[in-house]
N, C-alpha and C positions, 0 to 999 in steps of 0.2 A: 282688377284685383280678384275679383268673383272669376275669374277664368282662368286664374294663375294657383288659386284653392282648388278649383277644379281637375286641371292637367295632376298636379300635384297632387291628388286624390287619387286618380286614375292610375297612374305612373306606380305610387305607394301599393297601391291592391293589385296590379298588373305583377310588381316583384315579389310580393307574397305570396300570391298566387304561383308563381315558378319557382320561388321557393320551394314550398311544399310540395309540387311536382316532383321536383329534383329528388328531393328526399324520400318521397313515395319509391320513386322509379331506379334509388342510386342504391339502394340496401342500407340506408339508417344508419349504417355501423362504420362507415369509412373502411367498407372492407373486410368482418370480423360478422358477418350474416344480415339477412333479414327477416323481417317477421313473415314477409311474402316468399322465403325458403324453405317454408317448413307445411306440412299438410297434416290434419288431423287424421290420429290412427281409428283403423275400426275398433278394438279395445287395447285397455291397457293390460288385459291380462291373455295368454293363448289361450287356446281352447283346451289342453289340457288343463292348466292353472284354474280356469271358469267352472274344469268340470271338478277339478279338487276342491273346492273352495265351496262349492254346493253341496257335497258331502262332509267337508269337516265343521263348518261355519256351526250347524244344528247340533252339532256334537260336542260344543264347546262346552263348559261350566258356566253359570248363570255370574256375570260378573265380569265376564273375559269377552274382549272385543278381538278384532282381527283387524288390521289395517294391510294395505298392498302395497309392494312394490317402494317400500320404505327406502331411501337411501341412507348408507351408515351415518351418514352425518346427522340426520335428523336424531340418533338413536345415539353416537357417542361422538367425542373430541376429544383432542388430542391432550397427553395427561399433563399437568403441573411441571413445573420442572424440567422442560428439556429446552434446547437453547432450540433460537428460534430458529436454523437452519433445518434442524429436525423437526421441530414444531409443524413449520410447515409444510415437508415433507409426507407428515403425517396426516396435516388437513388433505391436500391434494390427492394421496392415494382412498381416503374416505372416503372423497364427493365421487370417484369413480365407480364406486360400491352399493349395491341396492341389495335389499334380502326380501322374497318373495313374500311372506307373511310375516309379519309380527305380529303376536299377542299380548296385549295390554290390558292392565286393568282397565274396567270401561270408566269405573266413576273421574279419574284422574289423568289417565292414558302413560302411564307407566308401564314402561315395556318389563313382560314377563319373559319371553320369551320367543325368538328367532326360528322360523323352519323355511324349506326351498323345498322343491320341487324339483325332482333331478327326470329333466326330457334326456329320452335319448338320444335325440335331435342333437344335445348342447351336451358332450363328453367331449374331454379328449383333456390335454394336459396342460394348459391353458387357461379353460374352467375348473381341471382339481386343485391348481394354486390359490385359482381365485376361491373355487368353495373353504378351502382351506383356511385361507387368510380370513374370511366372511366371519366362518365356524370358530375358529380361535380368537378371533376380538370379542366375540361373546361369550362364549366358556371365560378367556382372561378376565371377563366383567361381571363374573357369577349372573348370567343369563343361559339357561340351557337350550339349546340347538337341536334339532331335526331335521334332518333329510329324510322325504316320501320319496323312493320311486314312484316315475309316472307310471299307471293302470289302466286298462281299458276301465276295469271293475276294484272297489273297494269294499273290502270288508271291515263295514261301521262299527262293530265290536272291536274288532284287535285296534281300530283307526280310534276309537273311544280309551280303548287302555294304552295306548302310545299317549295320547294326548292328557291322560288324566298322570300318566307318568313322568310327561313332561314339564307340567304345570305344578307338581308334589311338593318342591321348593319354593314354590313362585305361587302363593297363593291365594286368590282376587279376596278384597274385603266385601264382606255382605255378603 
């Protein structure tokens, strides 16, 4: 009996074991990716966006935070009232949607306001629907929008009165 708990022990932790194999080495997903697809970036931001963001980050207002690389979803959903064929139309083209900076209030992280970064790496017509589509769900949401050309160089003054002119509606508490 003691060797029939035994075999049966063995047998049990042998199938587990290849189990988990399986599932290591098969992509998880039945097909639809795995965790072992994917490789960690050197950052999440270029090297222009690191170098914009170390110049405007200091220049913000005492109360206003900055988050990266936000996706629209986190920031808006789709409105009341539309039937759900459009409904989720509306979520689907969202989650394809990032905006390069958001400002928020820091105490509560209420977004003030949306700005990007326009590389000229990443023009062409394409990207002006997509900046387009980005720019007008915020404007339609009374959130005011910015685009920076990318710079080798910023001028932190006029970069100060864009951003205090941007923020004029949208104003942090405290």
């Amino acid at each position: 009996m003691k060797i029939l708990m035994l075999v049966i022990m063995v047998v049990g932790a042998l199938a587990l074991f290849l189990a988990l194999m399986k599932v290591r080495w098969s992509g998880e997903g039945g097909g639809k990716g795995s965790s072992a697809d994917y490789e960690k970036l050197g950052s999440v931001l270029s090297p222009a966006e690191r170098k914009f963001l170390g110049i405007m980050a200091p220049l913000l207002p005492q109360g206003v935070g900055v988050l990266v690389k936000i996706r629209l979803a986190e920031v808006f959903v789709p409105r009341r009232g539309l039937d759900a064929s459009r409904r989720r139309a509306a979520g689907e083209r969202m989650r394809g949607e990032s905006v390069d900076f958001l400002l928020v209030r820091a105490e509560d992280f209420s977004p003030l306001a949306g700005m990007a970064l326009q590389e000229e790496r990443l023009r062409g017509q394409t990207r002006a629907d997509r900046r387009y589509f980005v720019e007008n769900t915020f404007v339609r949401n009374g959130l005011p929008y910015l685009t920076v050309a990318a710079q080798e160089t910023y001028d932190a003054d006029a970069l100060r009165g864009r951003l205090a002119s941007l923020l004029g509606r949208q104003r942090p508490k405290g």
